[in-house]
C-alpha positions as CSV (number, residue, x, y, z in Angstrom):
1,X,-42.8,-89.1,8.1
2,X,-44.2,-90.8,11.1
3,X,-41.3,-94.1,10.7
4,X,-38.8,-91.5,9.9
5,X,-35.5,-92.9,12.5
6,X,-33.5,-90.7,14.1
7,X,-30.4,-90.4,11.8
8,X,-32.9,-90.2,9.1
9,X,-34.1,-86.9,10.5
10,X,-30.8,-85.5,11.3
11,X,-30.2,-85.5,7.7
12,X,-33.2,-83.7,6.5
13,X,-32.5,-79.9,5.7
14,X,-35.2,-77.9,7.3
15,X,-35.3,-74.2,7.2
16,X,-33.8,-72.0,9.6
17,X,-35.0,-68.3,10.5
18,X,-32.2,-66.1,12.1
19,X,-33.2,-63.0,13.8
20,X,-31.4,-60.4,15.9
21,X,-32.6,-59.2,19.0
22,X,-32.3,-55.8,19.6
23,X,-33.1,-56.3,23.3
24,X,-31.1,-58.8,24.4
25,X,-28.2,-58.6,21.8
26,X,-28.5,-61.9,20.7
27,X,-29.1,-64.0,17.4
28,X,-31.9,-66.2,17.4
29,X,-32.3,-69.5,15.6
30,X,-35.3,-71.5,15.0
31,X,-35.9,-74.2,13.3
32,X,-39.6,-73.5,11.3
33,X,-40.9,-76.8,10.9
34,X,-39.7,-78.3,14.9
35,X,-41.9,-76.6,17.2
36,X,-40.1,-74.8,20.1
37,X,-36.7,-75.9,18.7
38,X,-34.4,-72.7,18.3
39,X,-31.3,-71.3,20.0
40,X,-29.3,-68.3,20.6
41,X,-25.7,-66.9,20.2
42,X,-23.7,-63.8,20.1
43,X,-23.0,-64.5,16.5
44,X,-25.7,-65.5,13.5
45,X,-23.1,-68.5,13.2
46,X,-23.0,-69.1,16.5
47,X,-26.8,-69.0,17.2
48,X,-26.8,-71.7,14.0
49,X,-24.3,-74.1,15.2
50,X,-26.5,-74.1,18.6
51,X,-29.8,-75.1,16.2
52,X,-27.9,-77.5,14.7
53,X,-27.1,-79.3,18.1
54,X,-30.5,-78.1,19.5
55,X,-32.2,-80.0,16.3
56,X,-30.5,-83.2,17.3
57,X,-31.9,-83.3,20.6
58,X,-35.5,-82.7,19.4
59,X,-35.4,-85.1,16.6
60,X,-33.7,-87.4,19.7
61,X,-36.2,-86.5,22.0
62,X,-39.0,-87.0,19.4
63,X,-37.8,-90.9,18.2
64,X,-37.6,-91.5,21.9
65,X,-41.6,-90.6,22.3
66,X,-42.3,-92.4,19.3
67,X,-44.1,-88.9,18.2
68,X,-44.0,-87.7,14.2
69,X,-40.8,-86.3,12.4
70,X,-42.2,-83.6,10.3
71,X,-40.9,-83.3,7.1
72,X,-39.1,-80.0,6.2
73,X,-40.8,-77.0,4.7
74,X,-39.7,-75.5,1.7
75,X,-39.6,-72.0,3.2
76,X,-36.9,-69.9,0.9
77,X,-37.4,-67.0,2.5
78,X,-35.2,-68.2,5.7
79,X,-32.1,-67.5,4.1
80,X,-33.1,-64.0,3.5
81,X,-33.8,-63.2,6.6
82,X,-30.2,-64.6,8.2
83,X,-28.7,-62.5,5.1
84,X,-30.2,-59.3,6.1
85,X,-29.8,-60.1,10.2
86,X,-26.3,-60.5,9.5
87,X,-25.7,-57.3,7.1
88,X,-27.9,-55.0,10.4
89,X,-25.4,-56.2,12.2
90,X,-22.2,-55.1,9.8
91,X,-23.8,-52.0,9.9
92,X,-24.0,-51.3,13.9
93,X,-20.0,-52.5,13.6
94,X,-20.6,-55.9,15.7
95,X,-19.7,-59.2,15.3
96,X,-21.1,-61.5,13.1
């Protein structure tokens, strides 16, 4: 993936882990294969918008240093994890 371009890499699907934080009350996106690339929100939709836009800017950032794309994972287990973030959550009565 090392020639991958920028809008190249946009378009890949990589897989995204959504967790809720207990502590801080917050959704947390991150993107598996894009080290340190992740983002929060009040919302699990919320936090993923943000790691959409968040993705952008290391895939920019990345082109820009000339460094490796990596190519996505095929984690399936990612959407799992949102699913059951977002049903604790219907539970405690907050917002998704």
């Amino acid at each position: 993936m090392n020639n991958k371009s920028f809008s190249e890499g946009v378009g890949l699907n990589y897989p995204v882990k959504i967790d809720f934080d207990q502590d801080d009350g917050l959704y947390i996106a991150e993107f598996l294969d894009l080290p340190g690339c992740s983002a929060t929100g009040i919302t699990a939709t919320e936090a993923y918008d943000r790691a959409q836009e968040a993705k952008e800017q290391w895939l920019r950032l990345t082109c820009e240093l000339g460094l490796p794309i990596p190519p996505p994972s095929r984690n399936r287990n990612c959407t799992l994890v949102a699913r059951q973030a977002s049903e604790a959550k219907k539970t405690e009565g907050g917002k998704l």
